[in-house]
C-alpha positions in Angstrom: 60.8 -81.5 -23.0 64.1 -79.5 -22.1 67.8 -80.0 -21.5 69.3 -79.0 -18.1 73.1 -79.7 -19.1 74.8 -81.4 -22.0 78.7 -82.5 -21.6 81.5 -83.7 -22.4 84.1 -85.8 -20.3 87.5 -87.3 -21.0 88.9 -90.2 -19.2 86.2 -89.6 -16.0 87.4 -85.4 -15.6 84.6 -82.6 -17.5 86.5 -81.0 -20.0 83.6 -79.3 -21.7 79.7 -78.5 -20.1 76.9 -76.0 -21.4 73.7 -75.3 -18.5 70.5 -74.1 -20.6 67.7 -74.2 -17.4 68.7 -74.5 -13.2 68.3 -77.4 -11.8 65.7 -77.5 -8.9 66.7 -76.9 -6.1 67.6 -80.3 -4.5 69.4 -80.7 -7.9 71.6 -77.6 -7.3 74.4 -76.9 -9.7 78.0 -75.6 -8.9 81.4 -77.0 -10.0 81.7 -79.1 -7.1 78.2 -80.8 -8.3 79.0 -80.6 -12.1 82.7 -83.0 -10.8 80.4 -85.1 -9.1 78.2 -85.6 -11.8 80.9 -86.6 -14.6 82.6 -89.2 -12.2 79.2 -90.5 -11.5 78.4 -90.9 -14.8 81.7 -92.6 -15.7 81.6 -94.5 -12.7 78.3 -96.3 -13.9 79.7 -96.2 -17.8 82.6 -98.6 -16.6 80.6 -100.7 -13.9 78.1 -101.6 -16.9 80.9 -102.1 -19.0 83.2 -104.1 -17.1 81.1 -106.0 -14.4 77.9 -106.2 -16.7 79.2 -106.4 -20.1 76.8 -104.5 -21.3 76.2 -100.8 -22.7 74.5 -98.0 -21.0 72.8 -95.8 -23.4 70.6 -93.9 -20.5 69.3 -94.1 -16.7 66.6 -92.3 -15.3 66.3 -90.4 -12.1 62.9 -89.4 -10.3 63.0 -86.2 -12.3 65.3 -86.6 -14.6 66.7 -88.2 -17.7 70.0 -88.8 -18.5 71.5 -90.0 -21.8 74.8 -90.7 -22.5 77.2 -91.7 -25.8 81.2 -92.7 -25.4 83.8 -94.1 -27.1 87.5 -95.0 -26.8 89.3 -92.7 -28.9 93.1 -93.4 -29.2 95.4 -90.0 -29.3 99.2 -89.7 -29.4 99.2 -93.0 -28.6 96.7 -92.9 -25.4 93.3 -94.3 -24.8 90.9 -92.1 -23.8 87.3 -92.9 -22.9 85.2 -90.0 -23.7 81.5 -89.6 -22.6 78.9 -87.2 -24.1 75.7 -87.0 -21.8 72.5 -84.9 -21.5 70.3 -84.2 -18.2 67.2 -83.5 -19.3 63.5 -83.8 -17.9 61.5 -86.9 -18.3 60.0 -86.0 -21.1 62.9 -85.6 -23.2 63.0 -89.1 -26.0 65.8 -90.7 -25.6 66.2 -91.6 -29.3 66.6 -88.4 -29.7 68.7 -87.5 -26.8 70.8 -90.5 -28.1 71.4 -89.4 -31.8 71.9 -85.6 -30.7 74.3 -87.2 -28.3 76.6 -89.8 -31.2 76.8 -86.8 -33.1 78.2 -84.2 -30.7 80.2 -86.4 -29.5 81.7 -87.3 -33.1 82.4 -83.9 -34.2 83.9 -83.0 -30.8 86.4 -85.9 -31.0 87.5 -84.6 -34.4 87.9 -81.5 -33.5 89.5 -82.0 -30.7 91.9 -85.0 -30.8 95.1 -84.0 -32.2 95.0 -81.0 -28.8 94.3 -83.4 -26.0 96.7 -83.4 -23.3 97.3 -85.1 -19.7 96.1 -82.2 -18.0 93.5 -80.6 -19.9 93.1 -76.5 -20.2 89.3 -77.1 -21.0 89.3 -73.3 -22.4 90.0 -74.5 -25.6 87.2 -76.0 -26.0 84.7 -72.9 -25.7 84.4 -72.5 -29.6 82.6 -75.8 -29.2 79.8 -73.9 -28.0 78.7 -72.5 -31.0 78.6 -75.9 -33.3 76.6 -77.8 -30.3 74.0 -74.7 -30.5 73.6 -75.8 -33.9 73.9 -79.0 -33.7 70.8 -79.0 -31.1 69.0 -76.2 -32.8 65.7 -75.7 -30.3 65.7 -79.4 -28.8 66.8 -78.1 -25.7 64.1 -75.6 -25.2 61.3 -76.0 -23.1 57.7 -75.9 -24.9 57.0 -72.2 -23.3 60.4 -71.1 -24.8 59.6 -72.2 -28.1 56.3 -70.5 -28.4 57.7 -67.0 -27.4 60.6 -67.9 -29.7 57.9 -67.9 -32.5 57.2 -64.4 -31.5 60.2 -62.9 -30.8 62.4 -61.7 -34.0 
């Protein structure tokens, strides 16, 4: 089980996005990919939502997983839709993928509501970083990683 990339997107734009492992290579990552990926994902989130009436809590790929949490969260009077997702391998639960996600997602919206803007400077969000590294403690390791973890002080 490991997690590729874990973020965070506001009204279909990436404001916040952490890589742990590379993507293979058919998979590449680079901003134009990572842009593609969050209006992919929203683009799916609102189809299910408005066509199908129905949630979408996680698809799956022919390698990958991905799970996804959102919410409408209403700031200085404007809506926002805001999506938390993981891409991780097939291996990864997605209860646990889902509940890593709902919370991450909870304590980024209270952190961050009151400084959303139309255009987003999505450096403000790097201090982020350091509560999701605790929020996922080693989940997003992959089982190799842990071990030499265990050995490494």
């Amino acid at each position: 089980m490991a997690i590729f990339e874990i973020g965070i997107i506001k009204n279909g734009l990436l404001i916040f996005s952490r890589n742990f492992y590379p993507f293979d290579a058919e998979f590449k990552l680079g901003t134009k990919d990572q842009n593609l990926r969050s209006q992919m994902i929203s683009s799916i989130i609102h189809f299910a939502n408005n066509c199908l009436s129905t949630k979408v809590e996680y698809f799956l790929m022919r390698k990958y997983l991905i799970a996804i949490a959102s919410q409408q969260v209403v700031a200085r009077g404007q809506k926002n839709f805001v999506v938390a997702y993981i891409i991780g391998d097939m291996q990864l639960e997605v209860n646990i993928a889902n509940e890593t996600l709902k919370k991450a997602l909870q304590i980024f919206v209270e952190m961050y509501r009151d400084q959303w803007a139309i255009v987003e400077d999505t450096s403000k969000y790097i201090a982020f970083d350091k509560i999701l590294e605790n929020i996922l403690g080693d989940l997003h390791y992959r089982p190799l990683d842990r071990v030499r973890k265990l050995f490494v002080t």
